[in-house]
N, C-alpha and C positions, 0 to 999 in steps of 0.2 A: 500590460499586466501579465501574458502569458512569456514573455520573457522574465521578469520577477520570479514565478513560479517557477518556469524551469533551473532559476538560476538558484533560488533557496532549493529545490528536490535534490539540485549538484550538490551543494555544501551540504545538506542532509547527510546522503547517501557517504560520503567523503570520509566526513567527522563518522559516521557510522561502524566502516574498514577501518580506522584509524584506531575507532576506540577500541575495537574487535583486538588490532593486534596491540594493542597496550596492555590490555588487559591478558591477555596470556603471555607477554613478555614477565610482568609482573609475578616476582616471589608471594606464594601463600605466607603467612602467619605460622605455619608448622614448617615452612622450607627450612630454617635457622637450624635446627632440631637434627635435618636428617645431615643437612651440612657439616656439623657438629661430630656425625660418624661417620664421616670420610665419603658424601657422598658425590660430591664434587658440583655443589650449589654453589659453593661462595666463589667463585672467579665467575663474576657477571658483567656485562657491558661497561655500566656506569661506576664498577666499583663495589666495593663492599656494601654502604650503606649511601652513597651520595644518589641509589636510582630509585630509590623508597621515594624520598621527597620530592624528585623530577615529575614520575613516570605517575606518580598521584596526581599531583597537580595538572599535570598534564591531562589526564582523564576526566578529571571533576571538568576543568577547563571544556573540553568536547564535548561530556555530557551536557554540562549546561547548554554548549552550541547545538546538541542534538533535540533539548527537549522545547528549544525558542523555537527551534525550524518547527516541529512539528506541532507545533502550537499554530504558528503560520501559516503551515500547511492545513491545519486543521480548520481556521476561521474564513479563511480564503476560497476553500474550498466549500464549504457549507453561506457562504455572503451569496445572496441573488440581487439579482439588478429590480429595479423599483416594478420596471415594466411587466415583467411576466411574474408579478407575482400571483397568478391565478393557478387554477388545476389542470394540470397534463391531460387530464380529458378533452377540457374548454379549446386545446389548439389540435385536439385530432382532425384528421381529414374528415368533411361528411360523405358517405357512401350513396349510392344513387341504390335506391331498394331494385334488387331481386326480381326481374318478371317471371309471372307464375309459368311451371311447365307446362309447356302443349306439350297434349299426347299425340302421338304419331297414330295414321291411321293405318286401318288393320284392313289387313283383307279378307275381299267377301268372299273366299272362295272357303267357307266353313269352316273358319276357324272362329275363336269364341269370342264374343263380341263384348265390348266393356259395358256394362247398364250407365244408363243417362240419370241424373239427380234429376 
């Protein structure tokens, strides 16, 4: 089980950076616009218009992989085992109580002396 986990946290983390840089490869909605006045957006990786439909899909694609992992991560990590399902109290150590402090004695050369109960 904890290889599982480690291995979904990997592809988490993964799809994560991946989506990270896809998404800021990715032209806004107003790029077309400034392109338009010479700003030198339209010569991009994929092409004019052929990385719109790649570089989407591509991300919907990760996100989906990002929001199953953490789903995964999510139920996995909250699942207990049958046995301990008691109170984190119920398994603490017991303590052995406290012996009461003795007072140290005083000496009788007139110094003050503690009153007895």
């Amino acid at each position: 089980m904890n290889v599982f986990l480690t291995i979904l946290l990997a592809v988490q983390m993964i799809a994560a950076v991946t989506m990270v840089g896809l998404i800021l490869v990715q032209h806004g909605k107003g790029a077309d616009m400034g392109a338009a006045f010479g700003s030198g957006g339209s010569g991009s990786l994929f092409g004019a218009s052929g990385s719109a439909n790649f570089l989407s899909r591509t991300t919907a694609v990760l996100a989906t992989l990002f929001f199953v992992c953490t789903l995964l991560l999510a139920y996995f990590g909250t699942a207990r085992p049958a046995a301990s399902s008691g109170s984190v109290l119920e398994g603490a150590a017991v303590t052995a109580p406290v012996p009461a402090a003795i007072v140290p004695s005083m000496p009788a050369s007139g110094a003050a002396q503690i009153p007895s109960k």
